[in-house]
C-alpha positions in Angstrom: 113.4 77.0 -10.6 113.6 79.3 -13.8 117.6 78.9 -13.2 117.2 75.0 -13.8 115.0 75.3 -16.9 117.3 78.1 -18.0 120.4 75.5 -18.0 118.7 72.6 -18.9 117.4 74.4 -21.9 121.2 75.7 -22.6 122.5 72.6 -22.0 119.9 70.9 -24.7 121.0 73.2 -27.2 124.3 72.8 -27.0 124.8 69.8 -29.0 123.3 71.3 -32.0 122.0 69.0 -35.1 123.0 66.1 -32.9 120.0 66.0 -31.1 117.8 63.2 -30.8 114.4 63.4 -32.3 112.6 59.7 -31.4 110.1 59.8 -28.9 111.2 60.1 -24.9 109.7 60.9 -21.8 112.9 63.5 -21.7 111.9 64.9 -25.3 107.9 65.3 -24.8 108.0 67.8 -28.0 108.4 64.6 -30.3 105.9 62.4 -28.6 103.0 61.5 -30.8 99.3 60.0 -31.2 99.4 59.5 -27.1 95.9 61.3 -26.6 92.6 61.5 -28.5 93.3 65.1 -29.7 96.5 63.8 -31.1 95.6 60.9 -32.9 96.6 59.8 -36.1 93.9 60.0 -38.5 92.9 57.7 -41.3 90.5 60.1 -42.1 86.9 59.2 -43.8 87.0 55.0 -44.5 84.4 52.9 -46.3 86.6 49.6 -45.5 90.1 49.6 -44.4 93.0 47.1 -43.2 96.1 47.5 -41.9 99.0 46.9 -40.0 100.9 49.4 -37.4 103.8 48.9 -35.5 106.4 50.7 -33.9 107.5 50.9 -29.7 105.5 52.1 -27.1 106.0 52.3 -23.1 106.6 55.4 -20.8 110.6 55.3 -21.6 109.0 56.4 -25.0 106.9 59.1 -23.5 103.3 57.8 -23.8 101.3 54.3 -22.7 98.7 54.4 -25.2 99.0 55.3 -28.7 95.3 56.5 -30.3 94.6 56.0 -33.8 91.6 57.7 -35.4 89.0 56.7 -38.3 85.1 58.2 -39.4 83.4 55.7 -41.0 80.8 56.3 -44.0 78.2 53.6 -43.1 77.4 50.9 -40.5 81.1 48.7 -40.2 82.2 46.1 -38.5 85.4 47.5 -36.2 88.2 44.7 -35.5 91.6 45.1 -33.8 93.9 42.6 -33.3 97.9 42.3 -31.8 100.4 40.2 -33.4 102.6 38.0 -31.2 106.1 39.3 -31.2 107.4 38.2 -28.3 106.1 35.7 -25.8 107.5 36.9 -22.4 106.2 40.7 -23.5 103.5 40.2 -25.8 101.2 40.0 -22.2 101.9 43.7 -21.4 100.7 44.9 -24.8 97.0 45.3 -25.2 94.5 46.7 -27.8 90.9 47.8 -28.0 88.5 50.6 -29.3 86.9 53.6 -28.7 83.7 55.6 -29.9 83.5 59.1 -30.4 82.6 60.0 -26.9 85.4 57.9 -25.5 83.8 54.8 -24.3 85.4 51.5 -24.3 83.5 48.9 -26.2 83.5 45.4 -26.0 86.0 43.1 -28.0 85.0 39.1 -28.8 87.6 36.4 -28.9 88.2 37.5 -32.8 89.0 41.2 -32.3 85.2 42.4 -33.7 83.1 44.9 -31.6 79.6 43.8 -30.7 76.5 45.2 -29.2 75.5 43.6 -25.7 72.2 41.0 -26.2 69.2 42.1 -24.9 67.2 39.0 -25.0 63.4 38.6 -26.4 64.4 41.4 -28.4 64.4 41.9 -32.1 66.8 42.1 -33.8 69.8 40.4 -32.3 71.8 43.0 -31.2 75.0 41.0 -31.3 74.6 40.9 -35.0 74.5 44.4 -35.7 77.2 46.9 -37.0 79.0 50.1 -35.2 76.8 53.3 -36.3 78.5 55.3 -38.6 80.9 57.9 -36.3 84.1 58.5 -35.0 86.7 55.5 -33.8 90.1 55.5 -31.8 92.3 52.3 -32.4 94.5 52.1 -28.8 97.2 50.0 -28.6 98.8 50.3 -24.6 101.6 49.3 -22.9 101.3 49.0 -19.0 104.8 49.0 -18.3 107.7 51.5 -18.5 110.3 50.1 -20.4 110.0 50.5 -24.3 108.3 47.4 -26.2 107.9 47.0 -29.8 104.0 46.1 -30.7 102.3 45.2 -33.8 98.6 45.5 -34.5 96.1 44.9 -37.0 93.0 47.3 -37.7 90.3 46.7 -39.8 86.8 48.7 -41.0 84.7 46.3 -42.9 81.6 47.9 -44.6 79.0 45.7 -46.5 77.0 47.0 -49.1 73.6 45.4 -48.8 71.9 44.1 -51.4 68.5 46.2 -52.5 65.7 45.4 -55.4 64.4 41.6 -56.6 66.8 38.9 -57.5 65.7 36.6 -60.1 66.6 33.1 -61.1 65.5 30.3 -63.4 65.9 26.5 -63.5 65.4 24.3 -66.4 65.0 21.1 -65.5 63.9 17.6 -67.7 63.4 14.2 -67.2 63.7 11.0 -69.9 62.5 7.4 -69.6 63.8 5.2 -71.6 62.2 1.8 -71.7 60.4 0.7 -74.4 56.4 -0.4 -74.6 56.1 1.4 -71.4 52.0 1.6 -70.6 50.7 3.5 -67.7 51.3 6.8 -66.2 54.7 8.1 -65.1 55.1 11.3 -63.6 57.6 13.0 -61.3 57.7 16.2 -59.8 60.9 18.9 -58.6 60.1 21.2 -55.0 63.0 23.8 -56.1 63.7 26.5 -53.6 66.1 29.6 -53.0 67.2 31.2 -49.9 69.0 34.7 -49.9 70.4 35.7 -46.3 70.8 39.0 -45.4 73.9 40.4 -44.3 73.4 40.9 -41.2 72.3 38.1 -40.0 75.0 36.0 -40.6 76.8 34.9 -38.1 80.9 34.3 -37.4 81.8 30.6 -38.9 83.9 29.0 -35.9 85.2 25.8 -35.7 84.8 23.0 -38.4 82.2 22.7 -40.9 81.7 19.1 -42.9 79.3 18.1 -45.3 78.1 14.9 -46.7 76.7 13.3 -49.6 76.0 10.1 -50.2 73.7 9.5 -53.4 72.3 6.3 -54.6 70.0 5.2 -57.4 68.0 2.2 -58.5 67.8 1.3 -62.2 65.4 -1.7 -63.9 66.5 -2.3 -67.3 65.1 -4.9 -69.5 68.8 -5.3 -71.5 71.0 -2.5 -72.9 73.4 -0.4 -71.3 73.0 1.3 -68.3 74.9 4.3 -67.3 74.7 6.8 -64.4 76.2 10.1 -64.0 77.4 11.9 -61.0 78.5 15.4 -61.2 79.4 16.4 -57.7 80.4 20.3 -56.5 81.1 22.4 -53.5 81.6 26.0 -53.2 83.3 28.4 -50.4 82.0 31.9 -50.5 84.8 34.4 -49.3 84.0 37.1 -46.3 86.1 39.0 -44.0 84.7 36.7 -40.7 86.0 33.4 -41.6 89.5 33.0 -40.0 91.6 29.6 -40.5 91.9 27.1 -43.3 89.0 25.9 -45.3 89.7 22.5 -47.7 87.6 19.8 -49.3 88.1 16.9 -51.2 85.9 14.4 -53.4 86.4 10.8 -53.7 84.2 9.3 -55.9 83.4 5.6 -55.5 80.7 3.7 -57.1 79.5 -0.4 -56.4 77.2 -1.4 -59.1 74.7 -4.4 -57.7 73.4 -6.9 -59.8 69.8 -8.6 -59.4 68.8 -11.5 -61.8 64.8 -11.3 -61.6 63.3 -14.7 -60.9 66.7 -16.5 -59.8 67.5 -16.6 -64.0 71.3 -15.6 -65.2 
């Protein structure tokens, strides 16, 4: 047996600087990131994104690539595969790993959650990964050598601590002349702040509505109303897709003649 390694080895270094150096189940010594111990590490990460790719398969020496990261706080973890190819696209497949090695759970998006434990507070499936030790894994389950492309993401929120103060000033005019009797109004203002992590993934479509309307009595004069409509989007990492509006402003104006007169 030490005969055959002894040519084999010969025979590899016979041709020199012509030898291959990519990855191959004949050249194990350039094989890399196929076990934990070997990972490539992103090191220490408060939020992170990015994209790897490259070819995996056992022609290449290794199934499963490992890709490490230590997170500094409570993250969200996401990995996600990028369609290449649509007949081998099937055999590539990604998940995640804690420090001890355990596989954990992926949702349809490519986010780690927590199992529900129901009647329980707080929702579990709301809640982050605990700070630790991560392997990305990207795995190919067949021999030949396909090309893969992934996407991996550590998403860190920085919660909000202390008091948040706001102020509205609001008025009111009437504008009719010889006007007797009381008028009052009144304004039931409020101001919700949600925390972080309660918010939940924003799927599917989300419309809104307004449709304002207003009575006016006016002896004569002018009349005018004003209409200053606005919407707002707030960014964050969990919404996926496209999100539009528009505004069409239309107004009828109705008039009345009290007591049938013109």
């Amino acid at each position: 047996m030490s005969d055959v390694s002894s040519s084999i080895d010969k025979l590899k270094g016979s041709y020199g600087g012509s030898d291959k150096t990519s990855p191959s189940f004949l050249r194990p010594e350039f094989v890399k990131y196929n076990s934990p111990a070997k990972a490539k590490n992103f090191g220490s990460v408060g939020n992170l994104s990015t994209t790897i790719t490259g070819k995996l398969g056992s022609e290449d020496g290794a199934n499963t690539l490992y890709f490490k990261v230590v997170t500094q706080g409570e993250s969200d973890l996401r990995i996600t595969k990028n369609s290449l190819n649509k007949h081998e696209d099937k055999y590539i497949a990604v998940g995640l790993l804690d420090g001890e090695y355990n596989q954990l759970p992926l949702n349809n998006l490519g986010f780690t959650f927590h199992n529900e434990i129901i009647n329980t507070i707080p929702l579990e499936a709301t809640l982050q990964q605990p700070q630790g030790t991560y392997y990305f894994t990207i795995t190919n389950s067949q021999w030949q050598s396909l090309p893969f492309s992934a996407n991996i993401q550590v998403i860190r929120y920085i919660l909000i601590y202390g008091d948040a103060i706001g102020s509205a000033e609001l008025s009111g005019r009437i504008a009719l002349v010889k006007l007797y009797g009381l008028a009052s109004g009144t304004s039931d203002g409020s101001l919700t702040l949600q925390p972080v992590n309660q918010l939940k993934v924003l799927n599917g479509l989300s419309s809104q509505q307004a449709l304002p309307t207003a009575t006016i009595t006016i002896m004569t004069g002018t009349a005018t109303l004003q209409n200053a409509t606005f919407g707002r989007i707030m960014m964050v990492w969990r919404i996926e897709g496209v999100a539009s509006g528009s505004n069409t402003n239309t107004a009828t104006l109705t008039v009345t003649s009290p007591g049938g007169g013109y």
